[in-house]
C-alpha positions in Angstrom: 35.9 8.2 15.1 33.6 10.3 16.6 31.3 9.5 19.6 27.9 10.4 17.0 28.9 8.3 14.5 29.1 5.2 17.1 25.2 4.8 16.5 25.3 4.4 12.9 28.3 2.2 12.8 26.8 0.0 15.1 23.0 0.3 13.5 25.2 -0.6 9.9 26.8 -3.3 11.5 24.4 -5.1 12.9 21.9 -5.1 9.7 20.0 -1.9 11.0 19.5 0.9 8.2 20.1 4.4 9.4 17.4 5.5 7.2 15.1 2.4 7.6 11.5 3.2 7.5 9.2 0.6 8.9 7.2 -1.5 7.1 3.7 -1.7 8.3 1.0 -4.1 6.7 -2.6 -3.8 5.5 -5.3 -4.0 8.6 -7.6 -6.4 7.7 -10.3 -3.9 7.2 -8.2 -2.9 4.5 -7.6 -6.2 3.0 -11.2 -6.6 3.4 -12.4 -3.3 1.5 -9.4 -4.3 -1.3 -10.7 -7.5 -1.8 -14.9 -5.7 -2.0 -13.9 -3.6 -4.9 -15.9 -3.6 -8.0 -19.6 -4.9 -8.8 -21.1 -7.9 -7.3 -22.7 -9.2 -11.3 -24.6 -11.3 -9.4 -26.7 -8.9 -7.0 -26.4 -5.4 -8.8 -28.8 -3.3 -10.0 -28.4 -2.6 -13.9 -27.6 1.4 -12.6 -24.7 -0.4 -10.5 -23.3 -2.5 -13.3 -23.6 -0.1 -15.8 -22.1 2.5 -13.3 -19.0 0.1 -12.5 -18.3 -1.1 -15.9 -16.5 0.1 -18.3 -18.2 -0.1 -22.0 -21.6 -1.5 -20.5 -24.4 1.2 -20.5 -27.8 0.9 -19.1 -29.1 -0.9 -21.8 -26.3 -4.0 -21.4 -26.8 -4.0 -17.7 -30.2 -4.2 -18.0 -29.8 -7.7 -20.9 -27.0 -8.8 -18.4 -29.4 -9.0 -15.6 -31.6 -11.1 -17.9 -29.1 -13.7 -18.6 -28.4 -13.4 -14.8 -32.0 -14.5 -13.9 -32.3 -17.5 -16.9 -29.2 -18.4 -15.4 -30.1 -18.2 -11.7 -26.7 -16.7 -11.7 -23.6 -16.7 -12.8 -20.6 -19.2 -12.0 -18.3 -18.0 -14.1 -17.4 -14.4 -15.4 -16.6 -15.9 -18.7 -20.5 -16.1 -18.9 -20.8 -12.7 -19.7 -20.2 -13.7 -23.0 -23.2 -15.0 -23.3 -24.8 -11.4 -22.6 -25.5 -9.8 -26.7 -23.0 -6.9 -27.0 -20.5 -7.9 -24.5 -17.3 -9.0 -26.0 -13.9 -10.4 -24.8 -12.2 -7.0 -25.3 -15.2 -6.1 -23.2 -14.5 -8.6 -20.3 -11.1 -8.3 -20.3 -11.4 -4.3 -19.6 -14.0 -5.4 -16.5 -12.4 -8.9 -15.0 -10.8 -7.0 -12.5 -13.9 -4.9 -11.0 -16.1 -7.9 -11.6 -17.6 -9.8 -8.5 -19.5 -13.1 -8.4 -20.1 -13.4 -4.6 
């Protein structure tokens, strides 16, 4: 055995990977920007919500934000139902980018 293959013998032999890259985890700024994505239903403008979801034009946004303020919110996303013209294929597209806080 060779004097430059000593390293990597040992490195294998002891649980180190010769190729091992390090792992390096999320700041939480990132976390923190992850976690902000999509539209906050409960504060955006009808522009916002009809910019941020998918199959909700101006005109949605705008009946959304109605049922938002007879509501004095919403709790739940599953509320949306309640807007006319949104669906669950609807909500199901958007549950991911949508916010309540």
């Amino acid at each position: 055995m060779t004097f430059k293959m000593l390293p990597i013998v040992l490195a294998s032999f002891i649980g180190f990977s010769a190729h091992a890259t390090p792992t390096v985890s999320p700041s939480p700024i990132a976390l923190q920007a992850e976690a902000q994505t999509g539209v906050n239903i409960n504060t955006a403008s009808a522009q916002e919500i009809a910019s941020a979801l998918v199959g909700i034009g101006i005109k949605k946004a705008e009946k959304l934000i109605e049922v938002r303020e007879q509501l004095g919110g919403f709790t739940e996303v599953e509320q949306l139902l309640d807007v006319k013209g949104i669906g669950l294929k609807t909500l199901e597209k958007n549950r991911s980018n949508i916010r309540l806080n």
